[in-house]
NUNU-62893 format. One record per residue (C-alpha): residue number from 1; x, y, z. Coordinates in steps of 0.25 Angstrom, whole numbers, plus 5000, padded with zeros to 4 digits. Example, Ala and Ser with C-alpha at 12.3 -4.5 7.8 and 13.67 -1.06 7.14 Angstrom:
<vonus>
+------+------+------+------+
| resi |   c1 |   c2 |   c3 |
+------+------+------+------+
|    1 | 5049 | 4982 | 5031 |
|    2 | 5055 | 4996 | 5029 |
+------+------+------+------+
</vonus>
This chain:
<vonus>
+------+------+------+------+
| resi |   c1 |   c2 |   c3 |
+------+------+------+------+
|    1 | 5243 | 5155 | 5500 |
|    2 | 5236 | 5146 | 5510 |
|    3 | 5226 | 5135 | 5507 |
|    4 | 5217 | 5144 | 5514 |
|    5 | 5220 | 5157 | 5508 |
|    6 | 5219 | 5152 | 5495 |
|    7 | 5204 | 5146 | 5495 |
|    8 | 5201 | 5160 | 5502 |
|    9 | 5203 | 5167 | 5491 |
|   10 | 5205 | 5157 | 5480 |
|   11 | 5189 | 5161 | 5474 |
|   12 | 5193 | 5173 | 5471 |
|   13 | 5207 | 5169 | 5462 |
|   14 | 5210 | 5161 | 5452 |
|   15 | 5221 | 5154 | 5460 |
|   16 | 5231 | 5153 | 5468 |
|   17 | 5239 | 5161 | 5459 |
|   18 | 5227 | 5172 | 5461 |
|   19 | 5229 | 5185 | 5470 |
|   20 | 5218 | 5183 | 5481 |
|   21 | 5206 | 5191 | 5481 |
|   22 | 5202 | 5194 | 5495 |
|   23 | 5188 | 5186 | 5495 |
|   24 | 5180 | 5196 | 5502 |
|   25 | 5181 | 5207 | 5492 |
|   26 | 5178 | 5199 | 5481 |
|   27 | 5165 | 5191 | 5486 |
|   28 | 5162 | 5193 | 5501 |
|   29 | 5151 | 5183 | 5499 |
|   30 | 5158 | 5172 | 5495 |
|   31 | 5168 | 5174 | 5504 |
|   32 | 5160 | 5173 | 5514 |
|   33 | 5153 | 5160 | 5510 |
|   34 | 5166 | 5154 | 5506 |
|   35 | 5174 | 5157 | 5519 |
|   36 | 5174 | 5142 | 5524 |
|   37 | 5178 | 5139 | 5512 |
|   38 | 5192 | 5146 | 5514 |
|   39 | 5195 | 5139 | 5527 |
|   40 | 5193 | 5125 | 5521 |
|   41 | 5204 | 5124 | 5509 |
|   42 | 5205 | 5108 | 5507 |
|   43 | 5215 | 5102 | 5499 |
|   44 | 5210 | 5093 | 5484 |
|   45 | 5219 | 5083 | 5488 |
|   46 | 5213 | 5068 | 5486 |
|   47 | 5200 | 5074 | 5483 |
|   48 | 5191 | 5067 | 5473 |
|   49 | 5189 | 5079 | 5463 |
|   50 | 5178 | 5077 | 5449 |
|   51 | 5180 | 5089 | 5438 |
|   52 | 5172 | 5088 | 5427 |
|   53 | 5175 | 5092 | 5412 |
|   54 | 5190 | 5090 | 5418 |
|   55 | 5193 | 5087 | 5404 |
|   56 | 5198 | 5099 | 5400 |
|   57 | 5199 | 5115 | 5404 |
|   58 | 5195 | 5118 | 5418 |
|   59 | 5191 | 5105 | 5421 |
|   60 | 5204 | 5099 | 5419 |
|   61 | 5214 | 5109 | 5423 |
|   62 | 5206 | 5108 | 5437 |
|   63 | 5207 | 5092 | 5437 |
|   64 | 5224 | 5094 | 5435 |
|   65 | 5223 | 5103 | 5447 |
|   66 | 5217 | 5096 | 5455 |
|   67 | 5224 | 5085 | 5452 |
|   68 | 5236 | 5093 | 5457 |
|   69 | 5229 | 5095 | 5470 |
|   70 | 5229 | 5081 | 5472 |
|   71 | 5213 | 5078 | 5470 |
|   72 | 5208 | 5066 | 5463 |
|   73 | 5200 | 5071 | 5452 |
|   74 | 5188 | 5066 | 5443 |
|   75 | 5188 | 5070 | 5431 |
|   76 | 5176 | 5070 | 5423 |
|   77 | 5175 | 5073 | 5408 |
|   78 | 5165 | 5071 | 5398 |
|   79 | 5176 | 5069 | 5388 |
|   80 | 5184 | 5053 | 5394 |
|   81 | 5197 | 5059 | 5385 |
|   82 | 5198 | 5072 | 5393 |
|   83 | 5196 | 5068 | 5406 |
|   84 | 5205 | 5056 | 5406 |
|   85 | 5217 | 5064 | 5401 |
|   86 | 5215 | 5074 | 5412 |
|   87 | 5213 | 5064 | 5423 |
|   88 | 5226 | 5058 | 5416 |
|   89 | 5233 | 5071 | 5417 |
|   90 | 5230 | 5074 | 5430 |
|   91 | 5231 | 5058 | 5438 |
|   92 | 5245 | 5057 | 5446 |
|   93 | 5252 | 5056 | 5459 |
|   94 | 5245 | 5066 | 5465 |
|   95 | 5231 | 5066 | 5461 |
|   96 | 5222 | 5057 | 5453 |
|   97 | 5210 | 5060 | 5443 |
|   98 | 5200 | 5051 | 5435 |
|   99 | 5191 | 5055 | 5423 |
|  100 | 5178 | 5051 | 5421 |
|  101 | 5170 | 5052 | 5408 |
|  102 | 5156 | 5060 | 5412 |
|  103 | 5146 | 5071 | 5406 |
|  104 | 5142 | 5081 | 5415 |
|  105 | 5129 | 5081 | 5410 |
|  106 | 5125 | 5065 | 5413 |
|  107 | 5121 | 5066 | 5428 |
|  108 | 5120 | 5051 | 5429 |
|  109 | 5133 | 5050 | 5423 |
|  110 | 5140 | 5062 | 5434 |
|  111 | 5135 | 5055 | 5446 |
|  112 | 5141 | 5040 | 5441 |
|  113 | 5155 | 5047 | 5438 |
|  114 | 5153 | 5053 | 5453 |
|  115 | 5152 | 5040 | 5459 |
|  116 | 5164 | 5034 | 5450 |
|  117 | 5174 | 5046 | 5456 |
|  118 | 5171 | 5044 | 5468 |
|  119 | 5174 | 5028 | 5466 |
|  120 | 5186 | 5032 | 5458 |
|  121 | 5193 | 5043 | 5464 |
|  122 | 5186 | 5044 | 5479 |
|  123 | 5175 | 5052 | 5485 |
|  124 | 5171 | 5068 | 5476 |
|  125 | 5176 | 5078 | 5483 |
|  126 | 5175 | 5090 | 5473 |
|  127 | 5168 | 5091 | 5459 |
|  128 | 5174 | 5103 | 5449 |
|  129 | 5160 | 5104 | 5439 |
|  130 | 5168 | 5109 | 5428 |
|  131 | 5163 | 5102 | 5415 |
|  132 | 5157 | 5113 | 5406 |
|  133 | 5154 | 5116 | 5391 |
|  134 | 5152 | 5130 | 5384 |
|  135 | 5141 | 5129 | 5374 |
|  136 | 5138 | 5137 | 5363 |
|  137 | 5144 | 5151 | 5362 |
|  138 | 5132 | 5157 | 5357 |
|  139 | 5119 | 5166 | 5363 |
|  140 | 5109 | 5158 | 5368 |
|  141 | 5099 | 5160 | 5356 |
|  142 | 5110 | 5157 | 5345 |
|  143 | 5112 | 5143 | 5353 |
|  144 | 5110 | 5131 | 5350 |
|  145 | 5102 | 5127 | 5364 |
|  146 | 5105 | 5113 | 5366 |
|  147 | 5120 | 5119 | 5366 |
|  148 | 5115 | 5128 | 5377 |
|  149 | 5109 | 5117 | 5386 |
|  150 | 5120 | 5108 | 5385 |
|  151 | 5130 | 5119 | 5391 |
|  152 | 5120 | 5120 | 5401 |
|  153 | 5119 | 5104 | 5402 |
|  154 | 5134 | 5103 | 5403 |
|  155 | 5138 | 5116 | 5411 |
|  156 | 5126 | 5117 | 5420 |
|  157 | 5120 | 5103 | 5422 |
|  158 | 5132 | 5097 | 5421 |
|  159 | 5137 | 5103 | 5433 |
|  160 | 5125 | 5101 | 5439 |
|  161 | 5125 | 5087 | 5438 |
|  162 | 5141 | 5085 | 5442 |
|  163 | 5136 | 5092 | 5455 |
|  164 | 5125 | 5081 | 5457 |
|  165 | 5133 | 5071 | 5453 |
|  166 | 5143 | 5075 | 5462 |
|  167 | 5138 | 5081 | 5475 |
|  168 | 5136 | 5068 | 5484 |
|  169 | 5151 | 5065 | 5482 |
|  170 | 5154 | 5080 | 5484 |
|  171 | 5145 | 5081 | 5497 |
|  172 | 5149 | 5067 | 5504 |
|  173 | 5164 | 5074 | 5502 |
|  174 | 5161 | 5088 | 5504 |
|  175 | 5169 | 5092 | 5495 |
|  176 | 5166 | 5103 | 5483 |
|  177 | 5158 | 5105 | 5469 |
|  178 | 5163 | 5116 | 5461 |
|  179 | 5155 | 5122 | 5449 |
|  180 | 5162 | 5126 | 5438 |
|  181 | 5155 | 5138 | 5433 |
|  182 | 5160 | 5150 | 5425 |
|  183 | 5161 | 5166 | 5425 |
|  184 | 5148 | 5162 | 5416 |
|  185 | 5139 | 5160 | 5427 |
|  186 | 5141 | 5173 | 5431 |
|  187 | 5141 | 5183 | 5420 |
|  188 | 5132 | 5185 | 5407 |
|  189 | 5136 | 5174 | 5396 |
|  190 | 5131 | 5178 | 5381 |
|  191 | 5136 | 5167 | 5371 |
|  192 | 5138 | 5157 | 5382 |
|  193 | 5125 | 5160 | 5390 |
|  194 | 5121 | 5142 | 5392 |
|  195 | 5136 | 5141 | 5398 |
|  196 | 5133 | 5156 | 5405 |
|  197 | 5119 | 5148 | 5412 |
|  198 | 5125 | 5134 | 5413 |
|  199 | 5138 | 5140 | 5423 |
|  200 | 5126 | 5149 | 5431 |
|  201 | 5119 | 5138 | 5434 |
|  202 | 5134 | 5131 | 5439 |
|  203 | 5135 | 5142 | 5446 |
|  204 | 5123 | 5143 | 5453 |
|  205 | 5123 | 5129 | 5457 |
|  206 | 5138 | 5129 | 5463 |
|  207 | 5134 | 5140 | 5472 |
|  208 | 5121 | 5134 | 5476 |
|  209 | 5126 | 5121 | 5479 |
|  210 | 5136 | 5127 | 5486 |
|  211 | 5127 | 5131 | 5495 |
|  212 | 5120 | 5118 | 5495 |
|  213 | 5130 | 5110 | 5500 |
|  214 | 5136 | 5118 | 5513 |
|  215 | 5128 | 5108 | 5523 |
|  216 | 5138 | 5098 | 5516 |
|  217 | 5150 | 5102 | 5517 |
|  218 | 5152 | 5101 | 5502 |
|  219 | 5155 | 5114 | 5493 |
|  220 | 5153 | 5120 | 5478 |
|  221 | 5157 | 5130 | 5471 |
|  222 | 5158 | 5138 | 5459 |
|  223 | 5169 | 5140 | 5449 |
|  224 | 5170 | 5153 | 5440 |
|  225 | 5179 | 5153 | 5428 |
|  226 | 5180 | 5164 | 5418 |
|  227 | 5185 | 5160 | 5403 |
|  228 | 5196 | 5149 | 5406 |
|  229 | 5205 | 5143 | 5396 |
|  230 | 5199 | 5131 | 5392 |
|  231 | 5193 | 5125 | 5378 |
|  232 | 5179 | 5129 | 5384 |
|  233 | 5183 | 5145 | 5384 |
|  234 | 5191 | 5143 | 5370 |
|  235 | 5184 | 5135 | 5363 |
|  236 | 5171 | 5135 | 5366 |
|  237 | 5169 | 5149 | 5373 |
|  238 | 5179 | 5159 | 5367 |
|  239 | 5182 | 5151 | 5353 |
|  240 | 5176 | 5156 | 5342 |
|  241 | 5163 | 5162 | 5351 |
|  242 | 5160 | 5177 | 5352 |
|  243 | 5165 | 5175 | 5368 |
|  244 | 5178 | 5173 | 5360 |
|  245 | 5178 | 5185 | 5353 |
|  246 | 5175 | 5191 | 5365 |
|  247 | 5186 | 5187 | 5372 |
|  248 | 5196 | 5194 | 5361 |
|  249 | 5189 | 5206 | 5365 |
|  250 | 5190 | 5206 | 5381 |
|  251 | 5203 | 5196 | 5384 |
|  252 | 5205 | 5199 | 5397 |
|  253 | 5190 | 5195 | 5401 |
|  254 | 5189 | 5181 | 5392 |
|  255 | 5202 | 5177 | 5392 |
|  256 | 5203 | 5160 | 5396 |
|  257 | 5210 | 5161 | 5409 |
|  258 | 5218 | 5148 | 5410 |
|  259 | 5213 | 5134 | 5415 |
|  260 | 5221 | 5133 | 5427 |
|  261 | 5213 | 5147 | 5436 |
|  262 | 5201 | 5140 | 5434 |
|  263 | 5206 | 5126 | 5438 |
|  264 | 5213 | 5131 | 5450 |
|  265 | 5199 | 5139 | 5454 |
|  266 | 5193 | 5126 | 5454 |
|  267 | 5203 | 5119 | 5462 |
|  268 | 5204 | 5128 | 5472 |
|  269 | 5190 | 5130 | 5472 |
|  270 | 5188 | 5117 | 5477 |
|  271 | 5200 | 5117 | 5487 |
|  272 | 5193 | 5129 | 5493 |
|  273 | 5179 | 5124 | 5491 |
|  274 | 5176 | 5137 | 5485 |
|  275 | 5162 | 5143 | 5481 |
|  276 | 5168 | 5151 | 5469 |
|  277 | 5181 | 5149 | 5460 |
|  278 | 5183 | 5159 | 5448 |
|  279 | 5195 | 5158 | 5438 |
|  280 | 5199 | 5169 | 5433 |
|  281 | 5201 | 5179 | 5443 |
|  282 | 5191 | 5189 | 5437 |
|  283 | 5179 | 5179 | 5437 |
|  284 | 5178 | 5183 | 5453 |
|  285 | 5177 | 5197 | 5449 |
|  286 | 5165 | 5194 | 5438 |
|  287 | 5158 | 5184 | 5450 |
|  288 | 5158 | 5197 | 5458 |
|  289 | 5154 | 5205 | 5450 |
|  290 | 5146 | 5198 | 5442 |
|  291 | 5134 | 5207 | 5445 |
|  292 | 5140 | 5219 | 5442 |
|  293 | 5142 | 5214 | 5428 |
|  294 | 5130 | 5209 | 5422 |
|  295 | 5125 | 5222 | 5419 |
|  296 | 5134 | 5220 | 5408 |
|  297 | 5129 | 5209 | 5401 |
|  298 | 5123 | 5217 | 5391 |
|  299 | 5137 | 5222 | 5386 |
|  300 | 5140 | 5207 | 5382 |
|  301 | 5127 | 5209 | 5370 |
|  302 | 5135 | 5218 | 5363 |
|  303 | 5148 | 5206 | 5360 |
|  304 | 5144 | 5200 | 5347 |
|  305 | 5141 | 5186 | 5348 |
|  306 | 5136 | 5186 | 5362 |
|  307 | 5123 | 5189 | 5358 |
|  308 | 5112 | 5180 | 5348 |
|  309 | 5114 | 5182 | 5335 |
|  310 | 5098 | 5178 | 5333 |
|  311 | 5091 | 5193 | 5331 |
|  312 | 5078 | 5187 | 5326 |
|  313 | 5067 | 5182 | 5337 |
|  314 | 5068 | 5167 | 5341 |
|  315 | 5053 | 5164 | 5340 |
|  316 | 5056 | 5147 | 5342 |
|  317 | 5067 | 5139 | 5347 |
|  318 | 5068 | 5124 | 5346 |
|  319 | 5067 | 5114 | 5357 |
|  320 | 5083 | 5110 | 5364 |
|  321 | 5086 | 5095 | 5361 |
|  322 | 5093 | 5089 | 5375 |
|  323 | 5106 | 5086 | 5375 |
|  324 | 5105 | 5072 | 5375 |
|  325 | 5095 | 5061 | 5375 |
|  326 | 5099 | 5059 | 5389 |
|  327 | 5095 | 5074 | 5393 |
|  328 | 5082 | 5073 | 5390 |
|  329 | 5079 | 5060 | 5394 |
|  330 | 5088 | 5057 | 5407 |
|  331 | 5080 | 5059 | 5421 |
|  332 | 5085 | 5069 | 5430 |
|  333 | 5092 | 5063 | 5442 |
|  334 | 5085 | 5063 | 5455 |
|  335 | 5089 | 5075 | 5463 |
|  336 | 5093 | 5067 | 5477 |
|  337 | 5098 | 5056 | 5469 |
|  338 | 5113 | 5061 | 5473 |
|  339 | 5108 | 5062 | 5487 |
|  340 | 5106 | 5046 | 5490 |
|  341 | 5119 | 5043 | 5484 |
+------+------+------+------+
</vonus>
């Protein structure tokens, strides 16, 4: 399979190992919107590449491949352990990789780690937003809400601010931004509704900005990932939770698909400059159809644990302490401030 061929219908696979989907009878829309995107398959080689939460799971079977592919890749980590034995893993003859120590959430600290990549390893070309947490596992009024706002802190405004902080780099190359959302953003989410909200939002704001940046040159997009094997979907998702005991009930739907599909999604996704990437297969199929099956949702009330267990009338509710100090009393960045640097 050609360069080409395989960015026409790698959106609709889960690699190159994938039997192709003709695109056209999957999503004629996308298709049709994505059909430049086809004839200008570019190679990863050299490129400055940042990925954040590349200390484990998604993040860092991503940074390897790329790494394979000859990119030089930032890895960025809240955890300094984690990134630097990846970026040690994965440095060689071929391709070389740095980790830099950042939180997501600190929008001062994301546009200073920037600006020290680009130093360091050479202009940004691509930025994979993949750093992410689950949350509680619980419905919404058995949660504890400061829980619930820092999924959407982390999985929501995290991203948000990675794409600030990263877009003038991005745009001056025009090279790609791709969101890491989930299968979460577009199907009903009971149990794990803050994460559900958060990857929406992701969504919404890869598609827009998508839009956004065509008088540029630059592209985004949007990555879809079913339950993949990492210590996310064990632990935290599937271990323990009523998901979990979900999943013993219907294998074959929440069953972790392994790492690599959704890494290679990725990398192809920004070889292809591709608006949507999915991992497994199946997740194109939900995204079509993902109208069809929301009547549905009320067939998820009857699976015990997916709904509160609070039967008596909630008549108060106590005020949400921030996250940090640093939450409540940080100024917002001026909007245009990237604009002038």
């Amino acid at each position: 399979m050609t360069r080409l061929e395989f960015c026409t219908v790698y959106r609709f696979s889960i690699g190159r190992s994938s039997l192709p989907v003709p695109a056209r009878l999957v999503d004629p829309l996308t298709t049709a919107l994505n059909e430049e995107d086809a004839v200008r398959p570019r190679s990863l080689q050299g490129r400055v590449v940042v990925v954040t939460g590349a200390g484990n799971g998604i993040g860092r079977e991503t940074a390897r491949l790329l790494a394979q592919r000859g990119a030089r890749v930032a890895v960025l980590d809240r955890d300094p352990n984690a990134g630097d034995e990846v970026a040690a893993e994965i440095s060689g003859a071929v391709a070389q990789a740095l980790a830099y120590q950042v939180d997501v959430t600190d929008q001062a600290a994301m546009i200073e780690v920037m600006d020290r990549i680009a130093r360091d390893l050479g202009p940004v070309d691509s930025i994979v937003a993949n750093a992410g947490i689950a949350g509680p596992v619980s419905p919404l009024l058995d949660a504890d809400p400061a829980a619930v706002e820092r999924v959407l802190e982390v999985d929501l405004l995290g991203v948000w601010r990675t794409v600030y902080a990263s877009l003038p780099h991005v745009v001056r190359e025009q090279g790609h931004v791709l969101l890491v959302a989930s299968l979460a953003a577009a199907i009903a989410c009971p149990s794990i509704a803050g994460y559900g909200a958060a990857k929406a939002g992701v969504e919404s704001l890869g598609r827009s900005l998508r839009i956004e940046l065509t008088p540029t040159g630059a592209t985004a997009g949007v990555a879809y990932f079913g339950l993949i094997d990492t210590g996310l979907a064990r632990d935290d998702l599937l271990g323990g939770t009523p998901l979990g005991a979900l999943a013993t009930k219907v294998p074959w739907l929440l069953s972790p698909a392994p790492v690599t599909v959704a890494a290679e999604a990725i990398v192809g996704g920004l070889e292809c400059r591709s608006a949507r990437v999915w991992a497994p297969r199946w997740v194109g199929a939900a995204l079509v159809l993902r109208s069809a099956i929301a009547p549905f949702d009320i067939a998820l009330s009857r699976v015990p644990g997916l709904t509160s267990a609070t039967t008596t009338p909630v008549t108060s509710v106590a005020p949400v302490t921030p996250t940090t100090a640093a939450d409540a009393t940080a100024p917002a960045p001026s909007p245009q401030s990237w604009r002038t640097t």
